[in-house]
VEXRO-199133 format. One record per residue (C-alpha): residue number from 0; residue in three letters; x, y negated, z. Coordinates in steps of 0.5 Angstrom, whole numbers, always signed. Each point is the difference from the previous one (the first is absolute). Layout:
VEXRO-199133
NUM	ALA	X	Y	Z
...
END
This chain:
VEXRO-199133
0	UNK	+35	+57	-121
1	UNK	-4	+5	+5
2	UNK	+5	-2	+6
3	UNK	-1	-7	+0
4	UNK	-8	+0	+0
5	UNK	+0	+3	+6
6	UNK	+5	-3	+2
7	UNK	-3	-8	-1
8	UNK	-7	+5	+2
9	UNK	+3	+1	+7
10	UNK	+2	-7	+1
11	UNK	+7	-1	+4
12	UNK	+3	+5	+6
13	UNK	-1	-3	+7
14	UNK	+9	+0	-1
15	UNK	-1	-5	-6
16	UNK	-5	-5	+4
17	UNK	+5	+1	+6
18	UNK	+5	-3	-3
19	UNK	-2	-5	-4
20	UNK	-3	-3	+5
21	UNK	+7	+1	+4
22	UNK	+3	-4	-5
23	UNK	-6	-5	+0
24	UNK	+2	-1	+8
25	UNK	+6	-1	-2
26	UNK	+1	-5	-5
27	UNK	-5	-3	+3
28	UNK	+4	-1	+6
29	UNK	+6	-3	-4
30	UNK	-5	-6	-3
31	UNK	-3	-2	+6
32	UNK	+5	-4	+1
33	UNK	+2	-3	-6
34	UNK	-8	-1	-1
35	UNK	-1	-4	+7
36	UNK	+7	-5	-3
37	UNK	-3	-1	-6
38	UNK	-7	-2	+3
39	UNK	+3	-5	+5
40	UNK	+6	-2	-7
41	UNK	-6	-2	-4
42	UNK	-4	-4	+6
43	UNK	+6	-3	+1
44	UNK	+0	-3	-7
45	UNK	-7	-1	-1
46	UNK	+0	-5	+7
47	UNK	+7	-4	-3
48	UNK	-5	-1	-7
49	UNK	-5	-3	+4
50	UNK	+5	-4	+4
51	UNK	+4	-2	-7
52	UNK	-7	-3	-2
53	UNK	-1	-2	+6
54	UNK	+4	-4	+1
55	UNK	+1	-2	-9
56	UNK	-7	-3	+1
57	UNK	+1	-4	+7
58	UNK	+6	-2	-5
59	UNK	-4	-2	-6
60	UNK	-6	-4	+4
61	UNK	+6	-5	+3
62	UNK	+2	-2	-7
63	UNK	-6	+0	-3
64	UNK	-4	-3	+5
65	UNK	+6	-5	+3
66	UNK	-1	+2	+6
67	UNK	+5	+4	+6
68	UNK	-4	+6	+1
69	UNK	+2	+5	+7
70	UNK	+0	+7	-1
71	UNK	-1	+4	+7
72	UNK	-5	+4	+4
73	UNK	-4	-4	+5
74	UNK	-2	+1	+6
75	UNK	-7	+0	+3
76	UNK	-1	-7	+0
77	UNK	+3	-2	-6
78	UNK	+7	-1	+1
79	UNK	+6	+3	-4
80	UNK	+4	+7	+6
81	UNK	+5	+3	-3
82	UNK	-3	+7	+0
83	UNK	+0	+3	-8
84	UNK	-5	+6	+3
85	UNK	-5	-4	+0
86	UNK	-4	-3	-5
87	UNK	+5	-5	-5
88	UNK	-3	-7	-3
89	UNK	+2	-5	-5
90	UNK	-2	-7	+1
91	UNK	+2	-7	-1
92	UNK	+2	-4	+5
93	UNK	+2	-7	-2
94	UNK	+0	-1	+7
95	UNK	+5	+5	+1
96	UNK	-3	+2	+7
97	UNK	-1	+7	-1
98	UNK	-8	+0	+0
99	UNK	-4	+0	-6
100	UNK	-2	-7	-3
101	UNK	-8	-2	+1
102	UNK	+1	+9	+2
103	UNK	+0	+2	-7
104	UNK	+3	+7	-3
105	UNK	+3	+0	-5
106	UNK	+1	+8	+0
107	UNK	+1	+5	+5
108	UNK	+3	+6	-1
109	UNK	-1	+6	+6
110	UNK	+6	+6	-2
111	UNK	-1	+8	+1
112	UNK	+6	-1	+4
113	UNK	-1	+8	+2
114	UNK	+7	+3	+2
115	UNK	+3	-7	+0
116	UNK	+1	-6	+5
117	UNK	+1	-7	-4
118	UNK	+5	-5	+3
119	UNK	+3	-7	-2
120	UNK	+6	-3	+0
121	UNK	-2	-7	+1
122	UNK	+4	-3	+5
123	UNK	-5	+1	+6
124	UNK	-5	-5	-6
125	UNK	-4	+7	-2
126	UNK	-3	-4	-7
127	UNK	+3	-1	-7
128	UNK	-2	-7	-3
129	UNK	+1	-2	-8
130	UNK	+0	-8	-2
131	UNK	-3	-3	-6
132	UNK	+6	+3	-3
133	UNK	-1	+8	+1
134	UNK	+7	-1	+4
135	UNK	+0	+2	+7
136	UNK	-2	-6	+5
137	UNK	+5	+0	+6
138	UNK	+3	+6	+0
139	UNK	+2	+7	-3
140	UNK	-3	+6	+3
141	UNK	-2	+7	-1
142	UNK	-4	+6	+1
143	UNK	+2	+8	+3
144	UNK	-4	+6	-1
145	UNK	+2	+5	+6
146	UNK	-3	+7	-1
147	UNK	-3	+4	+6
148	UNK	+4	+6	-2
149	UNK	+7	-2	-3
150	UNK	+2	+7	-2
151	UNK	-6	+0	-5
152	UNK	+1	-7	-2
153	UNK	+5	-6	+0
154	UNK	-1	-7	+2
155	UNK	+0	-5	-5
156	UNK	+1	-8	-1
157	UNK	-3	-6	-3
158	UNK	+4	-7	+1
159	UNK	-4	-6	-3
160	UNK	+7	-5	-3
161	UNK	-1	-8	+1
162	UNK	-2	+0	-7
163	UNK	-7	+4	+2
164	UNK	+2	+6	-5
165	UNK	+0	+7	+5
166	UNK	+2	+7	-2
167	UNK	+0	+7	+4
168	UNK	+6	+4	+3
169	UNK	+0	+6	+1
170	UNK	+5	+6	+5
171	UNK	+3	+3	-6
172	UNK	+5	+4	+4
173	UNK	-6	+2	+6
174	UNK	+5	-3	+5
175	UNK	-5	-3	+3
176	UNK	+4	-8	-1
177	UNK	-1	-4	-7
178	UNK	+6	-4	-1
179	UNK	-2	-7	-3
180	UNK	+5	-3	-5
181	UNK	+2	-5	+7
182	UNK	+2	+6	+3
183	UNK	-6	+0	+5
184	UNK	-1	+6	+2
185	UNK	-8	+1	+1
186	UNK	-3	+6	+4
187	UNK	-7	+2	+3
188	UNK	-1	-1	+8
END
């Protein structure tokens, strides 16, 4: 008894603070990594939940409202631009030119795109618009998610279908290409 209160009365040997904090460094190390991957995984998804939802009001609003409603960012003068970096809007367009009609939002959208550039795949249209139906008005499209730094992270998709319905894809084998079921083979600039 009389050993082990002296030695909790002495506290630890500078040897045994050394090496635990030796061992700390180290396992440190080793997580950095992993923890800076798991940092941009979770905003990765937290980016496609806000553009799902995005995406499911724009939907709902043309079915419930009767009316074409436009998905895009806007430029400084109103106008639908094909650059998802900037702030997203939902709108109705029933006269289908790419301006708020009477200049109303309906929602705005401003993604935390950290560590990611956002792309379309829009055939040059850059927007997505939904009919009185919830289906796609025109033609398909879709969304591509490119990390900065794709050692930490891969890239992900998210095709919109003629019917309206949209769903993410992710690199599953981190080859940097996502295969679609046509064979289409999607990579990052």
């Amino acid at each position: 008894m009389s050993i082990s209160k002296n030695r909790l009365g002495n506290g630890f040997s500078l040897l045994e603070v050394l090496l635990c904090i030796a061992l700390l460094a180290i396992v440190a190390s080793l997580s950095a990594p992993n923890l800076a991957g798991l940092i941009l995984d979770s905003r990765k998804r937290v980016i496609f939940n806000e553009l799902h939802g995005f995406l499911a009001f724009g939907r709902w609003t043309a079915v419930s409202k009767q009316s074409l409603v436009t998905i895009c960012p806007l430029s400084t003068s109103g106008v639908c631009v094909d650059d998802w970096n900037r702030p997203i809007s939902a709108f109705i367009d029933a006269d289908k030119d790419r301006r708020p009609d009477d200049g109303i939002l309906l929602k705005q959208l401003t993604l935390d795109l950290k560590g990611f550039t956002l792309t379309s795949r829009t055939a040059g249209r850059g927007y997505f618009r939904f009919n009185s139906e919830g289906a796609a008005h025109g033609s398909m499209g879709s969304l591509l998610l490119c990390p900065h730094n794709q050692r930490l992270e891969t890239m992900a998709y998210m095709p919109v279908n003629l019917a309206g319905r949209f769903r993410v894809e992710d690199d599953r084998d981190h080859d940097g290409i996502i295969r679609t079921a046509s064979g289409t083979k999607i990579s990052c600039p």
